[in-house]
C-alpha positions as CSV (number, residue, x, y, z in Angstrom):
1,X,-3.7,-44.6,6.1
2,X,-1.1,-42.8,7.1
3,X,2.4,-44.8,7.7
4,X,2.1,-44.4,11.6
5,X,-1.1,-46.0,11.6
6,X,0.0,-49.1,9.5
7,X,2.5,-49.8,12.3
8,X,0.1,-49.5,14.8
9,X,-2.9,-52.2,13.1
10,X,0.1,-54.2,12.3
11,X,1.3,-54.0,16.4
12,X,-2.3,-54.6,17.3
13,X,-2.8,-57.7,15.3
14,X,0.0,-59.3,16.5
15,X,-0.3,-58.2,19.9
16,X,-3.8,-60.0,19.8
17,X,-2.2,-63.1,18.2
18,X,0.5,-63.1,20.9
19,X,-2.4,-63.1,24.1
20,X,-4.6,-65.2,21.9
21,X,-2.0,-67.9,22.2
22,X,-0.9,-67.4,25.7
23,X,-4.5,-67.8,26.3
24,X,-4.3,-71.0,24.8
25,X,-1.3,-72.1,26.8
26,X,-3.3,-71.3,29.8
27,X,-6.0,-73.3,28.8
28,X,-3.2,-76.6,27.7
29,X,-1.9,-76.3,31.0
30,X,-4.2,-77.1,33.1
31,X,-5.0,-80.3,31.4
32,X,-1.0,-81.8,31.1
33,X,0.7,-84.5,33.7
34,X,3.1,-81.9,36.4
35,X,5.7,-83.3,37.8
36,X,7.4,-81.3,40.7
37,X,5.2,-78.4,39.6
38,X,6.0,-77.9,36.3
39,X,4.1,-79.4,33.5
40,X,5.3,-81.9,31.1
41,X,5.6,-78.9,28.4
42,X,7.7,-76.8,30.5
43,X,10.0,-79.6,31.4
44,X,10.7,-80.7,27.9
45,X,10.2,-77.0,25.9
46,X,13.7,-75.4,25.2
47,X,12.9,-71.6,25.8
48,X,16.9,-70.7,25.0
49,X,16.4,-67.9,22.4
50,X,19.7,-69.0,21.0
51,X,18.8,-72.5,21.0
52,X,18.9,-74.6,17.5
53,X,18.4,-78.4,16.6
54,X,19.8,-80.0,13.8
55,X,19.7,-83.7,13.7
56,X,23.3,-83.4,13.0
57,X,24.1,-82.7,16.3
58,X,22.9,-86.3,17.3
59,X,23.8,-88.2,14.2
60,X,27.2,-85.9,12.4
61,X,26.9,-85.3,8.7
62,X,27.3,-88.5,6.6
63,X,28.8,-87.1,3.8
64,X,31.8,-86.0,6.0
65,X,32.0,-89.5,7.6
66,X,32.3,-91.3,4.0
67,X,34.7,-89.0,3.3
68,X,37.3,-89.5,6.3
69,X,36.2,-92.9,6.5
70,X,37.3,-93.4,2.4
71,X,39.1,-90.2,1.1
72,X,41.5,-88.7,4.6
73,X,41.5,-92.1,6.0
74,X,39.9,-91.6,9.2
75,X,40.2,-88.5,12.1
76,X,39.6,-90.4,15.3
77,X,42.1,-89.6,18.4
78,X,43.7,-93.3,19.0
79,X,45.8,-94.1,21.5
80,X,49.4,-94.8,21.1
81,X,49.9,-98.0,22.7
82,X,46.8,-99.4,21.4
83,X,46.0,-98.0,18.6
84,X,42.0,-98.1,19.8
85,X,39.6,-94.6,19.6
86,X,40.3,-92.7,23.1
87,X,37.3,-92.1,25.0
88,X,37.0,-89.8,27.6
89,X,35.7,-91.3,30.9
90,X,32.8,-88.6,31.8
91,X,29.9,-89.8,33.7
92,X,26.9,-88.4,32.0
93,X,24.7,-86.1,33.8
94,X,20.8,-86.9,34.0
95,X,18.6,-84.7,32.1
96,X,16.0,-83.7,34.4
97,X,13.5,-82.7,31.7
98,X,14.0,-86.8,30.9
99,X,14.2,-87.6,34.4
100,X,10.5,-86.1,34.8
101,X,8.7,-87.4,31.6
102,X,10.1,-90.7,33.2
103,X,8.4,-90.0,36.3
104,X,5.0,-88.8,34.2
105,X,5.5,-92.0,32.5
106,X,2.7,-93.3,29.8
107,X,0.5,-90.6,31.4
108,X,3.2,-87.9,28.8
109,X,2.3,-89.8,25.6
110,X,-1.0,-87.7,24.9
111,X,0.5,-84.5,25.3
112,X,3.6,-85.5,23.5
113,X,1.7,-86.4,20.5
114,X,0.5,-83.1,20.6
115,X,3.4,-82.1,20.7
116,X,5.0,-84.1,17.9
117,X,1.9,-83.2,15.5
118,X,1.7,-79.5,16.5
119,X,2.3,-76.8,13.2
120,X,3.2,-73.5,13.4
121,X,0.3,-70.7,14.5
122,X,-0.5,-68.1,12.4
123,X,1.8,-66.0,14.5
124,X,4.4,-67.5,13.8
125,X,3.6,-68.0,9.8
126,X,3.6,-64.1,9.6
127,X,6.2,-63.0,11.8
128,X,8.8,-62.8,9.3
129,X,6.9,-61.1,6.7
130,X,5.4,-58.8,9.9
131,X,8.8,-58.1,11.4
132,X,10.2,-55.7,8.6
133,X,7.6,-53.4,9.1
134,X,7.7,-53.2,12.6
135,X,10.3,-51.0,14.9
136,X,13.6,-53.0,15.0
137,X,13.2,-53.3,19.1
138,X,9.8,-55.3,18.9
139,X,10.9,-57.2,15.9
140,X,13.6,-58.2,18.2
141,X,11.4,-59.2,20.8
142,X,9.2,-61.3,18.5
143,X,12.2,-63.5,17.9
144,X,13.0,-63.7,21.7
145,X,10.1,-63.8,23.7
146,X,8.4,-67.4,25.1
147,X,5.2,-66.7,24.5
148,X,5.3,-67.7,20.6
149,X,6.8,-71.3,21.1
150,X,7.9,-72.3,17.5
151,X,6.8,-75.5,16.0
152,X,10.5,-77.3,15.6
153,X,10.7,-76.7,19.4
154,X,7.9,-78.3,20.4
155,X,9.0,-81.2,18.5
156,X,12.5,-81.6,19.5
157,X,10.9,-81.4,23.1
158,X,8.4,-84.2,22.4
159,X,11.5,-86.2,20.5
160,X,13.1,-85.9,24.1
161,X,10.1,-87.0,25.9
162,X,9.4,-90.4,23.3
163,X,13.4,-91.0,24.0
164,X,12.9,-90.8,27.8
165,X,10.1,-93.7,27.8
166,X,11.4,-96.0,25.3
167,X,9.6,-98.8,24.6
168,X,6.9,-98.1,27.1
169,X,5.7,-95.4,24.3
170,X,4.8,-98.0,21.8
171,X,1.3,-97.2,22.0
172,X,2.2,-94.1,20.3
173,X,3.2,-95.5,17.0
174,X,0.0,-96.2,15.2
175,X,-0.4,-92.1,15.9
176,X,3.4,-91.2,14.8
177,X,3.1,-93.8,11.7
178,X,0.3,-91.5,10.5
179,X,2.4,-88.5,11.0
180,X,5.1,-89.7,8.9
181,X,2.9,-90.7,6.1
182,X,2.2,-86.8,5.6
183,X,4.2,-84.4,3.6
184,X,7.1,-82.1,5.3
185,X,7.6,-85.4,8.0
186,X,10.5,-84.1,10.1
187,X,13.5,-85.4,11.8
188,X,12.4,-84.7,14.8
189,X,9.4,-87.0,14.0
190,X,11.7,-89.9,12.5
191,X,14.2,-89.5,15.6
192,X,10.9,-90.3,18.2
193,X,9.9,-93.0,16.2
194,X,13.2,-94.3,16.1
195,X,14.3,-94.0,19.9
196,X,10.8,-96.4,21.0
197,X,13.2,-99.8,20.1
198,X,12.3,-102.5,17.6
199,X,8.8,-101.4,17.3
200,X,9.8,-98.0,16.1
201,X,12.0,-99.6,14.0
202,X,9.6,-101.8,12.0
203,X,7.9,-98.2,11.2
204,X,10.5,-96.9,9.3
205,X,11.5,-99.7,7.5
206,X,7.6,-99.7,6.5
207,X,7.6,-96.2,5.4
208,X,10.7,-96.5,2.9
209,X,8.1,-97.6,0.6
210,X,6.0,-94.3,1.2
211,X,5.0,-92.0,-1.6
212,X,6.4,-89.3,0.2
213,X,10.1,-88.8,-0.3
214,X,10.2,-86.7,3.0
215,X,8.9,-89.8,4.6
216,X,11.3,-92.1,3.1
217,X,14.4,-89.7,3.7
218,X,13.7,-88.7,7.5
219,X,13.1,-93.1,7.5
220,X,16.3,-93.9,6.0
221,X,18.3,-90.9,8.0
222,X,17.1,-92.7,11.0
223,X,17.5,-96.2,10.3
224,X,21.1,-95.5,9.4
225,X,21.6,-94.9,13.3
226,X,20.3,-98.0,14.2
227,X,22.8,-101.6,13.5
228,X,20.3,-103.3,14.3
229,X,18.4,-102.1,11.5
230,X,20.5,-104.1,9.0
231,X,19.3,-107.0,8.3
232,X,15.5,-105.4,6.9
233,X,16.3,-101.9,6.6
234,X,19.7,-102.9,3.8
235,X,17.7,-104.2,1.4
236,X,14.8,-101.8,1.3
237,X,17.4,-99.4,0.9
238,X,19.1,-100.7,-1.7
239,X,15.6,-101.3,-3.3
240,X,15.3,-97.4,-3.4
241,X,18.3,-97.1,-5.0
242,X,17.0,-99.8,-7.4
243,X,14.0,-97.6,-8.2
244,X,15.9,-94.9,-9.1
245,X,14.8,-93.0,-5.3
246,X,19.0,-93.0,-4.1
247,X,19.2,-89.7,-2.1
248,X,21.7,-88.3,0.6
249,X,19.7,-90.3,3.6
250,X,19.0,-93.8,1.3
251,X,22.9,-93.5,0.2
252,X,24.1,-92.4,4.1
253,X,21.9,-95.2,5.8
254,X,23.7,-97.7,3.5
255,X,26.9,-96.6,3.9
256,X,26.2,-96.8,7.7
257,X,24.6,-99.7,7.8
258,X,26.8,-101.6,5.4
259,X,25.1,-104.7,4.1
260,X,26.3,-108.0,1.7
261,X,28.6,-106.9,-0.9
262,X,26.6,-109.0,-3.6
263,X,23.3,-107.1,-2.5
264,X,24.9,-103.7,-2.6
265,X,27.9,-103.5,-4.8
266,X,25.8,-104.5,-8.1
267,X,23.0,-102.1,-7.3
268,X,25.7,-99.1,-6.6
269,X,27.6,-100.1,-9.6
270,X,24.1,-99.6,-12.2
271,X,23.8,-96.6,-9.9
272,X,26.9,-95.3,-11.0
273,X,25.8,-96.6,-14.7
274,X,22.8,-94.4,-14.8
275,X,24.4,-91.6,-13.9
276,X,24.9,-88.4,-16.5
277,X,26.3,-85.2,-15.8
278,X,25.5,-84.4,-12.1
279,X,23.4,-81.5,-11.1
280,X,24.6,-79.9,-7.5
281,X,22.3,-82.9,-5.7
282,X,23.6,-85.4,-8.1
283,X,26.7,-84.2,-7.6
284,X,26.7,-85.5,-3.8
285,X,24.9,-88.4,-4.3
286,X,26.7,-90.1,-6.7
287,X,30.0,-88.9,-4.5
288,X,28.4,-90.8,-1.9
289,X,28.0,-94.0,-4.2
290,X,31.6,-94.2,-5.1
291,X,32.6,-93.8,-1.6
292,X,30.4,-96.2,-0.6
293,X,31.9,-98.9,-2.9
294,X,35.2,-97.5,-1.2
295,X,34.1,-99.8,1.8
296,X,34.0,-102.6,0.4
297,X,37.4,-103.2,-1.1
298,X,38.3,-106.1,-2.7
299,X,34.5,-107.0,-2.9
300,X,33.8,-104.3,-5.7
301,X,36.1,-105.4,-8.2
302,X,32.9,-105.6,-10.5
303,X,32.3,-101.4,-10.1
304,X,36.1,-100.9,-11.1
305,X,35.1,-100.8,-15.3
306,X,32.1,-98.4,-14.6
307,X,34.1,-96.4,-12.4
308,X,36.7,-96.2,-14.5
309,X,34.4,-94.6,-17.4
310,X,32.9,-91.6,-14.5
311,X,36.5,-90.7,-14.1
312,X,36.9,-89.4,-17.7
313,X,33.4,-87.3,-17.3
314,X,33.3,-85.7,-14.0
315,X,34.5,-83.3,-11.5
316,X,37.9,-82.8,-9.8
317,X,36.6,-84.0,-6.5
318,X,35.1,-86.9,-7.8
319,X,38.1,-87.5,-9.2
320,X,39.9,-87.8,-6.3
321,X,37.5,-90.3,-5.0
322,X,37.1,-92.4,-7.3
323,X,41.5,-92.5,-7.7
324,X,41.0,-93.4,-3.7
325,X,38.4,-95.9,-4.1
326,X,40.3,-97.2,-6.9
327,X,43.3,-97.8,-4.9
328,X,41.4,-99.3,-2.1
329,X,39.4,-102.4,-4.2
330,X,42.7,-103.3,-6.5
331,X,45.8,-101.2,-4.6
332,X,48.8,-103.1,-6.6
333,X,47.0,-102.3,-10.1
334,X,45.3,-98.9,-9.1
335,X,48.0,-96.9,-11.5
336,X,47.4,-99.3,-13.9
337,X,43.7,-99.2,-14.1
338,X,43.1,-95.6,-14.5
339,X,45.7,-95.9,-17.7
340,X,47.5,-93.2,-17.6
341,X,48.8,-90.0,-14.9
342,X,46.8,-87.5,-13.4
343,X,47.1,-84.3,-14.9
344,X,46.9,-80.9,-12.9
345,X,43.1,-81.2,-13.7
346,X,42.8,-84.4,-11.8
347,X,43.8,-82.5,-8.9
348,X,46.9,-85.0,-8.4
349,X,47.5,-87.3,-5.4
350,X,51.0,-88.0,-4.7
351,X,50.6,-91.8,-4.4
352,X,50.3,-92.1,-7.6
353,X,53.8,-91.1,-8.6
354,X,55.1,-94.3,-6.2
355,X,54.4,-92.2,-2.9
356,X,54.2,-94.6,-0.2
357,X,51.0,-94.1,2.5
């Protein structure tokens, strides 16, 4: 078969994928709640070809909170006089695509758990390895077009929807539980679960103690949003980290959620105790232990000996932490403690040498 040939099979096959699913849309359609003539799907489904979620853009990156909450200090604007965050006075506009799944009401939740649960098509599982061999305008246009709806869009559309109904979606959670007991559970998924209210927040406590680990870290990620998940979520948490299970999300949702320095300091501290040379992930969780301890001050004396013995075996930046976490449980001895100057390898910080803050 001749090169010319190839492409054309190749166009054809995904040309019939492409009406094979907008057949299927078709067929979806005319069974979903419309509100103002537009279905629930078309309200909710980002078609942006530039759009991208990240559950960062909801929740920030923990790491980078630790560290200006511990290391630079803090980064909030504050105002002058009183020395309180500045917050500017917008009025929030509605989002209609909320707005509408509020006027579908319950009626939503089917299709939104179709949504939610939805993997991608075939079409979408080949169009990268399809696109190279394809001319560089329709590859383009198989990245662009709305008629192959990708999977992480439908979800982030049915996150919005479970976020617009609340607690009137509770019905939904025996269904979303079950999602988040299988492997590759998303944020997405977590974040809908987490934005029905107390309900949805029993469910994620529950599944910290899943097998899977996605489970457990899309869970943890999303408990760590919610204060109110202290009281059970902190020592679940800390039960991971126990069970030798302390990843970025367990790690983040403590340091979020804070919790009794006698339930988390000790458990931190054999952490830190366990820990050998880091690999590039243990590198950042164990970062994210120190600077956790950092919180608590005075109240993690006990850590001081163990960190003491990671300074002598780790990395520059770690370094630099643990000197700051240091100064922040035992400030008048901090020089002291460590034993001696830091070195050019310490990467030095001038309060060391008697700067003052």
């Amino acid at each position: 078969m001749t090169f010319c040939a190839r492409n054309r099979t190749v166009a054809c096959f995904v040309l019939a994928g492409i009406l094979t699913c907008t057949l299927i849309r078709f067929a979806a359609r005319s069974r979903e709640p419309v509100y103002q003539g537009k279905t629930l799907t078309e309200w909710l489904y980002n078609n942006d070809p530039d759009f991208v979620w990240m559950p960062n853009d909801l929740y920030g990156h923990i790491h980078n909170e630790l560290w200006e909450s511990v290391v630079a200090g803090g980064y909030a604007a504050r105002d002058s006089a009183t020395n309180e965050p500045v917050h500017p006075d917008i009025a929030p506009v509605p989002d209609p695509a909320m707005v509408a799944t509020r006027q579908i009401g319950t009626n939503a939740i089917p299709r939104l758990l179709e949504l939610i649960a939805s993997r991608p098509s075939v079409v979408e599982r080949s169009r990268d390895l399809l696109t190279p061999k394809l001319p560089a305008r329709f590859s383009r246009f198989l990245y662009t077009t709305q008629m192959i709806p990708t999977a992480e869009r439908r979800h982030v559309g049915a996150f919005k929807g479970f976020h617009a109904l609340g607690t009137n979606a509770e019905t939904a959670l025996p269904s979303l539980s079950n999602l988040l007991q299988r492997p590759g559970a998303d944020f997405e998924l977590g974040c809908a679960i987490a934005s029905i209210g107390p309900k949805g927040r029993e469910v994620l406590v529950n599944a910290l103690t899943n097998s899977e680990s996605d489970s457990r870290n899309v869970a943890a990620f999303c408990l760590g949003n919610d204060l109110g998940a202290r009281t059970t979520a902190v020592p679940a948490l800390v039960s991971l980290v126990e069970r030798g299970q302390a990843s970025y999300q367990v790690l983040g949702a403590i340091g979020r959620l804070g919790g009794e320095a006698d339930l988390v300091v000790p458990a931190l501290t054999r952490f830190l105790e366990r820990t050998n040379a880091p690999s590039a992930a243990g590198f950042e969780t164990e970062n994210m232990a120190v600077m956790i301890l950092g919180l608590y001050r005075g109240k993690a004396q006990s850590a001081v000996p163990v960190l003491l013995q990671l300074y002598e075996d780790t990395d520059k930046t770690t370094r630099q932490v643990i000197r700051v976490v240091i100064k922040n449980i035992d400030p008048q001895r901090a020089p002291q403690l460590l034993g001696r100057l830091p070195t050019a390898n310490d990467d030095e910080d001038p309060w060391w040498n008697g700067a003052k803050d």
